[in-house]
Structure formats: structure tokens, C-alpha cells
C-alpha positions, 0 to 999 in steps of 0.5 A, spaced: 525 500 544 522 504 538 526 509 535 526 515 531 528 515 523 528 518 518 528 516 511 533 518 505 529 514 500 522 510 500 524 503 503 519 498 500 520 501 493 524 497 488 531 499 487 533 505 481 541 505 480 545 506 474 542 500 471 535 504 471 539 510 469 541 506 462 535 502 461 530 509 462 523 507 460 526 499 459 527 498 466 522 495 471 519 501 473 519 506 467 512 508 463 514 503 457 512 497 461 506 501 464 503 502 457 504 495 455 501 492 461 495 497 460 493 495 453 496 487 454 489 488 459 485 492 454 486 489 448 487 482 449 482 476 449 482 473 456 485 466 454 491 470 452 491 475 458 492 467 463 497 465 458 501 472 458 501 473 466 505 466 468 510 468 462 511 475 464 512 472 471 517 468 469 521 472 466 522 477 471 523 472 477 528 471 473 531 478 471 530 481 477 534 477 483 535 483 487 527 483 488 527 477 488 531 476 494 527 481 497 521 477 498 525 471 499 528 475 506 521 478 508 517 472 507 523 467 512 521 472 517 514 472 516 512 465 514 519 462 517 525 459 514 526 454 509 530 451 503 531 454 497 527 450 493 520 454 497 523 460 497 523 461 490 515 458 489 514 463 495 517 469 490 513 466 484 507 466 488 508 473 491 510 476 484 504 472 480 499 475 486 502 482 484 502 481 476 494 479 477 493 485 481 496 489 477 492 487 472 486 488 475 488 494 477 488 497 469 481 493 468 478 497 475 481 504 470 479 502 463 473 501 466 471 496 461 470 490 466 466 489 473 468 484 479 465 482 485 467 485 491 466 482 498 465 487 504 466 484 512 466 489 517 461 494 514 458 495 522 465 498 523 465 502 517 458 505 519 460 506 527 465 511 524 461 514 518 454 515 522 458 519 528 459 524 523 466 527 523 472 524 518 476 519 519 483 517 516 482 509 512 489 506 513 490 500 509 498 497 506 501 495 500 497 488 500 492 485 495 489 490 492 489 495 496 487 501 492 480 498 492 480 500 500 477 506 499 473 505 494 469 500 497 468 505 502 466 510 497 459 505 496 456 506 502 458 514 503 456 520 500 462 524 503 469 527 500 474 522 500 481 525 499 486 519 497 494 520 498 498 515 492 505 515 493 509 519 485 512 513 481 519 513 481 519 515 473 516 522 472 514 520 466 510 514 469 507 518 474 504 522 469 501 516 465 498 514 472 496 521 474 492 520 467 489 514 468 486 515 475 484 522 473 480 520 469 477 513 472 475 519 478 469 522 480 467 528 484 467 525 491 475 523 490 480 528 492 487 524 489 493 528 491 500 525 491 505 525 496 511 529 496 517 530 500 517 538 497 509 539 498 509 542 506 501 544 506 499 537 504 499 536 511 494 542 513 490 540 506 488 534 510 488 536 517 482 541 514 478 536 510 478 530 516 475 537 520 470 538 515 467 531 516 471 528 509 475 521 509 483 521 508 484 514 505 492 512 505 497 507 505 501 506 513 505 501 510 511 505 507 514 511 509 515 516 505 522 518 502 525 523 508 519 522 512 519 521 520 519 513 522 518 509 529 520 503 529 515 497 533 514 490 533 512 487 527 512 479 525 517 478 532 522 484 529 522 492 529 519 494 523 519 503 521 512 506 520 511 512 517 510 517 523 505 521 518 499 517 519 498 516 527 500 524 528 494 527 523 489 523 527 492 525 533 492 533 530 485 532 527 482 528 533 480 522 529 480 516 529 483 511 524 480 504 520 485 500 518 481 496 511 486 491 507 482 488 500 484 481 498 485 478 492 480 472 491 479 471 485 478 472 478 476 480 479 473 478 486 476 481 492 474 481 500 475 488 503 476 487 510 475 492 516 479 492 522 477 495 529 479 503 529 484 506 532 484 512 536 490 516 538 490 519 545 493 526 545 496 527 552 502 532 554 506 527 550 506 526 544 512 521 542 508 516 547 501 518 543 504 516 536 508 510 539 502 506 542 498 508 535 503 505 531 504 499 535 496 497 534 497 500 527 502 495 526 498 490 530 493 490 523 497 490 518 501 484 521 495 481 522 494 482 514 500 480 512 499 473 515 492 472 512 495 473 506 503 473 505 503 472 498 500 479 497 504 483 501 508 487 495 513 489 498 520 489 494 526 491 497 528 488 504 523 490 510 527 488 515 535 489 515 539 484 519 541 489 525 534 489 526 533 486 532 528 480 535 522 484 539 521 480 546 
């Protein structure tokens, strides 16, 4: 049965604790290795960037155990169990995906080189758009994920407001806001989820009533966030609740959309077939049905691509138990 959560910290972030405290910028998630990424991929000839990337790969499998091991717990569930010898190429191959796309993400922002973007489902993305009210695009931490909304961008003249979650360093956070602040047009509304931010809920119920597109992840509740647990991968996974309650107060629908890394500089974005949520006198069973059928297509994502699905901390705990 589903139940009600609520959420003290990001789940599927990794974690910050005293080593994080002494390291500062030197840890993982500090603004040092932001700003080394993004040179490394500005400045460096190309034979140098595929030289660099299984090295960098190398030695944080090998330095982060806990993340690691967190792979290795999320992909048993999804692609089964195994020894122990496959389940660190399944961590190599998830960590060398995530360093690819990171990359490429840098790239998209310097602006400095173009990639191929593939597009499957564009007649569901239309059948929404032509209608002409907004609706949200929900996509998951796979692949590249940011490009969801963009490529939505290219066939739309519309407002689109997209929701980033803060980096866990503040100093970090403010490189990045930097970064797409500056990569961004008109047509884009960047607004960073916060726990202490109470209105941006009724930003974004205003701007899908005017006919915009809110573009989000559904994948990760945010840190104090409302989460209902369905059925994902044959277990019960949380899902932030945020997500199913603005389409139902804004009586849109939802387009989930995933882009996937297929080669160098080239993804596939693929739209799945909307969401509605239905508003009833009961709420709780509104929201549980949306989120179900959310979960329905983030798993189906997940299991298209499992080794990018970047999720790094344990997405299910050992007291979760199995779905019927």
C-alpha cells in the first residue's frame, strides 16, 4: 500500500557528512571539480577529453565506495542479481555514462559544440501543444535529462519554466545558476527548487494557467518534500507528490519525456503517452493513480537504459517491500 512520507533530505543525492565538512570544495560535490570539469571540456583537444573520462572514471569508482555500492544495490533490483565481478562493470558502466553526459552537458552550455538530437513521439508532444493550454514535461535523472525541455523548445514559441534542484555547495550552486543563466533565452524561466521557497508552487500553478510548459524531474523528492510510495521495479519506491498535485490543481496534463545517450554528442528524446490526473472528491486517491502511471514510465526508462539512470544513493531500503 502506498503511504504518505516525508522527506529530511534529498534521497537519490549523494551523500555530505564530515568528510564533505573537511574536504569543502575537494569533495565530489564541491565547485572545484565543477570548474575543472568544465575547462577539461572546453579546453581539451578531443583525443584528450576520451583519454581523460575512463581515468577520471577510474579513480572515483575507486574512491567513492559508498556510491558505488549504491549502484550496485539499485541495479540488482532492476536488472537482478549477480556476482560480484558484474556488478562493479555495472557501476563502471553507470559511472562512465554519468561522466559522458556531464561532459556533454558542459558542452551544450559553453556552447561551443552542436550534437544530434533524435526526437520519437513528437505527434504526442503536438497533440498537447496544439490544444493550447500548458502542461507540465516530466522526465527523470536518466540520461541527459536536461535536454528534455529543450527539445520541446524547438517545435514551441511558448514560456517554459524549468524547475533544477540547488547543488548541495552553495558555491557550486552559484557557478551553475552562472552557467545556464547564461546559456538561456527568453523563452526560459530557471527557477531552483527550494524547501524554504513557499510561492513557487503558485508561480508555476500561474504560468501552466497562461498556457506555459513547466518542465521538471519526478524522479527525486525534494529534500522535506511530500512523497507517496507505488510500485516500481516489483518494490515501493517514494515519489515526490509535487508533481501529480500541480497538474491536478492546474487541471493539466503531464508528458513524461527521457533523452537518452546514444553517442557521441547524439541523444534520442523520447515522449511517452500523457498523464492526466483526474480531480475527484478525493484527492489522495487522484494523486496515488498519477503517480503510479508516472512510475509506470520512469520505470519503463530505467529499464531501457539502466546504466543511465544516475541515481546515487540507495533508491530502495531493505524494509521496502516487494509489490504484489
Amino acid at each position: 500500500m502506498s503511504r504518505d512520507t516525508s522527506v529530511p533530505v534529498a534521497p537519490q543525492a549523494p551523500h555530505r557528512g564530515h568528510v564533505a565538512r573537511l574536504l569543502g570544495p575537494l569533495h565530489v560535490t564541491g565547485v572545484l571539480w565543477f570548474r575543472l570539469h568544465r575547462w577539461a571540456v572546453a579546453h581539451l583537444p578531443e583525443w584528450a577529453v576520451r583519454v581523460v573520462i575512463p581515468v577520471c572514471v577510474g579513480f572515483f569508482y575507486l574512491v567513492l565506495r559508498r556510491i558505488d555500492r549504491a549502484i550496485e544495490d539499485n541495479l540488482a533490483v532492476v536488472l537482478g542479481p549477480c556476482g560480484w565481478w558484474e556488478a562493479q562493470r555495472r557501476v563502471l558502466r553507470t559511472l562512465y555514462q554519468y561522466a559522458w553526459c556531464l561532459s556533454e552537458r558542459y558542452e551544450e552550455l559553453n556552447g561551443d559544440r552542436d550534437g544530434e538530437l533524435e526526437v520519437e513521439g513528437l505527434e504526442l508532444w503536438r497533440g498537447l501543444h496544439d490544444q493550447g493550454p500548458g502542461f507540465i514535461l516530466l522526465t527523470a535523472h536518466i540520461g541527459h535529462w536536461e535536454l528534455g525541455s529543450m527539445s520541446g523548445a524547438a517545435h514551441s514559441e511558448r514560456q517554459i519554466h524549468l524547475i533544477r534542484e540547488e547543488e548541495l555547495d552553495p558555491a557550486a550552486q552559484r557557478f551553475i545558476a552562472n552557467l545556464i543563466s547564461r546559456a538561456s533565452d527568453e523563452r526560459y524561466v530557471v527557477h531552483f527548487a527550494r524547501s524554504d521557497d513557499p510561492m513557487l508552487g503558485l508561480d508555476l500553478l500561474r504560468a501552466l494557467r497562461g498556457g506555459a510548459i513547466v518542465a521538471l524531474q519526478g524522479d527525486r523528492p525534494r529534500a522535506g518534500g511530500s512523497a507517496l510510495t507505488v510500485p516500481m521495479c516489483g518494490r515501493e519506491f517514494a515519489l515526490p507528490v509535487g508533481t501529480a498535485a500541480l497538474a491536478r490543481s492546474a487541471q493539466v496534463a503531464i508528458l513524461p519525456v527521457f533523452v537518452f545517450r546514444t553517442g557521441r554528442r547524439q541523444a534520442r528524446c523520447v515522449f511517452r503517452p500523457p498523464i492526466s490526473v483526474a480531480h475527484s472528491a478525493d484527492r489522495e486517491a487522484d494523486l496515488r493513480a498519477a503517480l503510479e502511471a508516472i512510475a509506470t514510465r520512469i520505470e519503463w526508462a530505467i529499464r531501457r537504459q539502466p546504466y543511465q539512470w544516475f541515481c546515487f544513493r540507495e533508491a530502495w531500503s531493505d524494509s521496502a517491500s516487494p509489490s504484489a
